[in-house]
Every structure is written in structure tokens, then in C-alpha cells.
N, C-alpha and C positions, 0 to 999 in steps of 0.2 A: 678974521673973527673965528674960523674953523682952528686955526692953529692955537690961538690963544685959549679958545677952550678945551681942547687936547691937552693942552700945556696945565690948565687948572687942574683938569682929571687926574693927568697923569701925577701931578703936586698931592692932588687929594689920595689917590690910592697909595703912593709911595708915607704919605703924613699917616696914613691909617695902620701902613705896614709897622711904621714906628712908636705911633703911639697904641696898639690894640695887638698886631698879630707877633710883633716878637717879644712882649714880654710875656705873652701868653707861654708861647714855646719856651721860653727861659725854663718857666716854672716849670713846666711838663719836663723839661730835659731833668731841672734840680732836683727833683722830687722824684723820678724815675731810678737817678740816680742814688739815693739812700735806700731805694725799695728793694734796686737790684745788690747791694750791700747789703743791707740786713737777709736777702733772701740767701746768699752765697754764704755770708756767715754761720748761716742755720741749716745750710747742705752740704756744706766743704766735706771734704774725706777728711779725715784727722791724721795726723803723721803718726805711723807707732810708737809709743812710747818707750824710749831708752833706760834699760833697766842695768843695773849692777850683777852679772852673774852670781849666782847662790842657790845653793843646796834647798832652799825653800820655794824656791821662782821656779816657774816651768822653764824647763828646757826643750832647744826645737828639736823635734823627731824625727826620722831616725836619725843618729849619728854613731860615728865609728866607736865600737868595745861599748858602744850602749849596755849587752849583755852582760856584765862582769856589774856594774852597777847595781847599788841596794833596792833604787825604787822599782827597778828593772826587775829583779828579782823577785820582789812583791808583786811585780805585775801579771806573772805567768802562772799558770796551772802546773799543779804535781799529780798525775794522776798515773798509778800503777799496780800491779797486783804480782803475787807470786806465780811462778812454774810450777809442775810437781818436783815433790821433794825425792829426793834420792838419799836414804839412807847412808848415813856412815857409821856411827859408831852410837853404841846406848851403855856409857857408866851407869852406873846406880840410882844417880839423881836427876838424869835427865837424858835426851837420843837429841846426839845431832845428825842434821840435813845439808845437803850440796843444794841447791836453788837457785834462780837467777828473777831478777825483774827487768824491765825496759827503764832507760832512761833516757831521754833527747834521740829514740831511735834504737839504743845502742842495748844487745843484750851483756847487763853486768851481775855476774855470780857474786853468790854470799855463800856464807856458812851462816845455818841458820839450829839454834839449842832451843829445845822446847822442855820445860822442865816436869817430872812424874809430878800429879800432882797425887798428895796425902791425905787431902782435907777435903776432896769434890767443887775445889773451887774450879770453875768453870772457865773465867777469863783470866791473863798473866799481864802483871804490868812487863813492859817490852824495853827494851834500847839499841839505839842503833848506833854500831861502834863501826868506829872511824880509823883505819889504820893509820900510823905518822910513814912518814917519805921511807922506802925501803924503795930501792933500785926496782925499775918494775919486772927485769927480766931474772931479779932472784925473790922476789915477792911469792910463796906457797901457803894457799888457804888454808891448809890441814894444820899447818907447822907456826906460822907466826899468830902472836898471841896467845895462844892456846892457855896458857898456865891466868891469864886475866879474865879470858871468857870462861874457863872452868870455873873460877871463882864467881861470877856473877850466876851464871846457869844455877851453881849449886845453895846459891841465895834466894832462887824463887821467880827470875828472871827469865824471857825470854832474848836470848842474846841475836843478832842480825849482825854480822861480820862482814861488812860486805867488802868486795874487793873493789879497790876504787877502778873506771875504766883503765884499760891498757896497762892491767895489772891481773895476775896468773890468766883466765880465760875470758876475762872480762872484753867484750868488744871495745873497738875507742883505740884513741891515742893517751898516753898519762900527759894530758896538755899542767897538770901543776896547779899548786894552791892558787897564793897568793895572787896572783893578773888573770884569774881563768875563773868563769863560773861552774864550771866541767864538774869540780866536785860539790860541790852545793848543788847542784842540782841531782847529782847521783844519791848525797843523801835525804835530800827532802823527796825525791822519786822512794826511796827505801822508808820512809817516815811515810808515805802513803800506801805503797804494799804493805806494811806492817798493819795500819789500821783494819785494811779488810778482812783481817785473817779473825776467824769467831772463836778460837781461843783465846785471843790479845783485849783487852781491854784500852779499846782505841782513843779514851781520854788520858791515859798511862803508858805514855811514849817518852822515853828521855833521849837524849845524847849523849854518847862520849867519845872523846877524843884525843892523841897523844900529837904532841908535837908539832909538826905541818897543819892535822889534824883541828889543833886548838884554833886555827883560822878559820877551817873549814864547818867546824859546826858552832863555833862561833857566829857567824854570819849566818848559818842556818838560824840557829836560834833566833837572830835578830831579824831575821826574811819575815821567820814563822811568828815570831808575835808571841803565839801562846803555850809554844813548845813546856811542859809544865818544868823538866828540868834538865840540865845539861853539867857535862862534868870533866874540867879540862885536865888532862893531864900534862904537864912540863910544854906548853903552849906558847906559838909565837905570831907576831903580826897583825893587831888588834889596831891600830892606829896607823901604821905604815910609817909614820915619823918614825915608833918605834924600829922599826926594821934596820933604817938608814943610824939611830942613836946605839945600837944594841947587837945589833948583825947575828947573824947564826952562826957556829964553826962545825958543820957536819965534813969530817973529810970523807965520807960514803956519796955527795953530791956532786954529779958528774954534770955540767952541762948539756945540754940536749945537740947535736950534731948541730951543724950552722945550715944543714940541707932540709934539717926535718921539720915540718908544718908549725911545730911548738916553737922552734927559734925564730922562722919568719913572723908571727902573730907577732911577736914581744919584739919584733924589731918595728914592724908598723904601728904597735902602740905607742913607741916611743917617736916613732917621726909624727906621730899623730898628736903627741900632750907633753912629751918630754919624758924625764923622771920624774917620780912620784913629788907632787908639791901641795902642801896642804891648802894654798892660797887658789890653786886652779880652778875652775868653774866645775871641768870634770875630776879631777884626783876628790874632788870634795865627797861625790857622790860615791864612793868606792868604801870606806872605813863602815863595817856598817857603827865602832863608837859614836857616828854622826846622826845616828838616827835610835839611839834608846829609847827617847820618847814612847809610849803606850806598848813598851815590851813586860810582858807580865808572869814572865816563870820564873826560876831561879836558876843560880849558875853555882857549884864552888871550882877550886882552883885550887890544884895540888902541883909542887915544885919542889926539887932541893937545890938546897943554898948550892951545893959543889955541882950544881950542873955545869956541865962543862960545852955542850952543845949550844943550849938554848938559854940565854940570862935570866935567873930569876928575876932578874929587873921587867921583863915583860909583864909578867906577871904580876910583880907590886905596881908598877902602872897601870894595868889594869885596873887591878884592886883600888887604886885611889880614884879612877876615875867610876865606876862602881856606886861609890860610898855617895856621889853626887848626885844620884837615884834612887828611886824608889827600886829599887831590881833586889830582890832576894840574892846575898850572895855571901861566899867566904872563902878564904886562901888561906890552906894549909902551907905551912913550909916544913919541910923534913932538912936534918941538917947532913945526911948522905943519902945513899940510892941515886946518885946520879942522872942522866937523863931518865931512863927508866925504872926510876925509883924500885930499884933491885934491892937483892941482898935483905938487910934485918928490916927494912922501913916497909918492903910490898906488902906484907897482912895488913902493917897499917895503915897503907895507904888505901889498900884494897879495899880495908870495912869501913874508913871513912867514905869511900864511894859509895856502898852498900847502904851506909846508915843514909845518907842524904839521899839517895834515890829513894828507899824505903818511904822515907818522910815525906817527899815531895812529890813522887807517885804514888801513894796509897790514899789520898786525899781523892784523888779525882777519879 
């Protein structure tokens, strides 16, 4: 009798397990199970999202030759001021100065014209001229350009000649336009000592540039934004396509020794991205033609057809790329003066510079 009711209990408890305690637990487990899904869903980490490299997209930071890039360029501080001036010479119209300012460290001289003034105006519109490539160990400040900065000086201008680094006593290495920020940053360092000075009227600052040069404040321009005007002379390298379509024939360009700082960079850039390729994630960031958008001064563009150095084809590409902007701008063409638009075409190529800085610095 003891067993037989053992036997019933044990019947009833195991009947109870089956009809009461596991489908209880069923549900607990099925329904535990969608809670803890939907809870994972709504806290997972998220994979990052796979993006198409582009000039518009953030790029991750730092990365190699960052520095040479346009956003890069925007992103840094230009802050500098003049030395005292050292007296050289006072023609009629105006005394110039030997001077240096800091840039990235490094002290780089200028030649700097201040012009007499006749009228008691107080403040001068300014420009900061740009030499083209000249070997940098026959580069002399007193002697090259002189006959172009006399003419600006004697126009009412304060001229800033500045010698790019690792040119006559400029400190530095001449690291080069085009793959180097080296010069852009010596002239927008020079575009900020300019401002301070309480003769210059610090909303009437231009640029100009010959040659190499037309890269160099080029890109300045386009760094600066609001630079009010700039002015190229027989200019190359605005797209970098062009470069490879167009190529330079300077036979005065010596390659840089295979030992010296300037050759190794430019061989790590290139184990780093290649040659220049307009489709690259990074080559894209480099042209500043990539970034016109909310550029707001004006440019012209002076060349002759017979240039035999630099193509006027740079320059009519430019020009047609230009025309696709709101950007103030215009290309002269002289049909001789050569690279340096010498001989019968310099006065007018000269007063054409004159007139358009006139007009586009005396506004502001």
C-alpha cells in the first residue's frame, strides 16, 4: 500500500511537471528570448560605415604629407610681424628696406619698398611678390626683379620681395613649389607681417607671382579665402593634371641631389600615394582648383603666346576653369615677351597689373 502510493505521488508530481511547470518555463524562456533581442538590437555597437574616399568626406588624421594639402593649409595659423628695417636705397618715389620675418620657425628676408607719400595718405595698399624658380645659390635680393618691383613701388604700392626660404639669406631648405607647403606658408607668413605694419592698409593686400610662383600664390589665394587680389604672371601647376599634360622646359632646373632632405621627402611621397592621380583619395586634396568654392577676390593672368618655358596652355586652362565661378578674374595674352614678358610687352604688361590691383585694392 506504502508503495503504491509513492508510486501515485510520484505519477502526480511528474503529471504536474508536465502539465503546469514546463510549459510555464517554455513561455519564460520564449518570451525572455525576444526581450533579450530586441534589448541587443537597441545596444549593439554599430559597424562604421564604409565610405568612398573624397575630397568632401573626413579624412583620418594625421596621415603622411598631410601638410602640402589645401584643408591643411586652411587649418593652420599665419602669424608674423617684421624685424627692423635696414635701409638700402631711397630713388625719388619711394626707400627701400632689407627685413626678414619668421615663418614655420625659419628666419626669411625680403626686400621691402615703401613708397614717399604726396597726398598725406596715411595707409598703402601692399603686395607680396613672389619670385619664380631661380637656382637658389644664384638667387640675389637687391638684383632680381628690381626693374618690376620699381614699377609697382613707383605706382603707389608697398612692395614685400620676399626671398623664398633657402634662397640668398633666407634660413630653410628651398624644399620647391609644387609637393611642398614650404612656400605657401612663407607667403601667407609674409601676407600676415604685412598686415601689422600701420602704414599698410591691412584690408589691401594682393599677390603676385611669376612662374613656379603662379602655384605658389595661387594656392595662397585659395588657402586665404579673401585675399582681395592676386596676379599671375606666365604661371604653372593649377591642376597638376596640367603639369603631367603641359610639363615645364626650364633648362636652368637642376634636380635636388639624391642625398638632400628635398629628394628623400619626394621619394616618400611617392612610395606613400604614387604619382600625382586626380582619382586618389589624397592627390584630390592637393589642387587647391578643388576647392574654389567661397573664394572671394579676384585673380588676372598675364602670359605670352611664344612662351617657351611655361605653356600658355596653363593658363588658358585655368582661365576656362575660372569662367565656371563666380571668382573675379581675366587672362591677358601678349603675343611676345617670352617667359618674362620682356622687351616692348613689360610696360604693358606692367600697367595692366597696376590697373587691376589699383581697382581691386582700393575698394577695400
Amino acid at each position: 500500500m506504502q508503495k503504491f502510493e509513492n508510486r501515485r505521488y510520484n505519477s502526480f508530481n511528474f503529471g504536474f511537471i508536465h502539465l503546469i511547470v514546463l510549459p510555464v518555463v517554455a513561455v519564460l524562456i520564449f518570451a525572455g528570448y525576444f526581450i533579450w533581442k530586441g534589448w541587443n538590437q537597441n545596444t549593439q555597437i554599430p559597424l562604421p560605415e564604409v565610405k568612398n574616399p573624397f575630397v568632401s568626406q573626413p579624412t583620418p588624421t594625421p596621415f603622411p604629407f598631410q601638410e602640402i594639402t589645401i584643408p591643411s593649409l586652411r587649418g593652420r595659423e599665419y602669424k608674423s610681424t617684421l624685424s627692423d628695417l635696414e635701409k638700402l636705397s631711397e630713388p625719388q618715389s619711394y626707400t627701400s628696406y632689407l627685413t626678414s620675418f619668421t615663418s614655420d620657425g625659419f628666419k626669411v628676408y625680403g626686400l621691402l619698398t615703401i613708397p614717399k607719400s604726396t597726398s598725406g595718405e596715411a595707409k598703402f595698399p601692399a603686395i607680396v611678390f613672389v619670385h619664380g624658380y631661380i637656382p637658389p645659390r644664384e638667387y640675389q635680393t637687391k638684383l632680381n626683379y628690381a626693374s618690376y618691383v620699381d614699377y609697382l613701388a613707383r605706382n603707389g604700392f608697398v612692395v614685400f620681395k620676399i626671398d623664398l626660404r633657402g634662397h640668398g639669406n633666407s634660413e630653410g631648405e628651398a624644399g620647391g613649389a609644387y609637393y611642398s607647403d614650404d612656400y605657401v606658408v612663407d607667403t601667407l607668413s609674409a601676407y600676415s607681417a604685412l598686415k601689422s605694419l600701420e602704414f599698410v592698409n591691412p584690408n589691401a593686400i594682393g599677390l603676385w607671382g611669376h612662374s613656379m610662383a603662379g602655384n605658389v600664390v595661387f594656392r595662397s589665394f585659395v588657402v586665404g579665402k579673401n585675399i582681395p587680389a592676386t596676379v599671375i604672371w606666365a604661371g604653372a601647376g593649377y591642376t597638376y593634371t596640367d603639369l603631367q599634360d603641359y610639363m615645364i622646359q626650364d633648362t636652368s632646373y637642376k634636380p635636388p641631389p639624391p642625398d638632400s632632405e628635398r629628394a628623400r621627402e619626394r621619394q616618400k611621397l611617392r612610395e606613400a600615394y604614387g604619382n600625382f592621380s586626380p582619382d586618389n583619395w589624397f592627390w584630390k586634396q592637393v589642387p587647391a582648383t578643388n576647392y574654389l568654392d567661397g573664394v572671394t577676390g579676384a585673380i588676372q593672368v598675364n602670359h605670352a603666346v611664344n612662351d617657351n618655358v611655361v605653356s600658355i596652355d596653363y593658363s588658358r586652362n585655368l582661365d576656362s576653369l575660372l569662367k565656371q565661378t563666380n571668382i573675379t578674374h581675366e587672362l591677358n595674352e601678349y603675343q611676345s615677351g617670352g617667359h618674362n614678358l620682356s622687351g616692348s610687352v613689360f610696360n604693358e604688361a606692367m600697367q595692366n597689373t597696376v590697373d587691376f590691383f589699383k581697382k581691386n585694392l582700393s575698394s577695400n
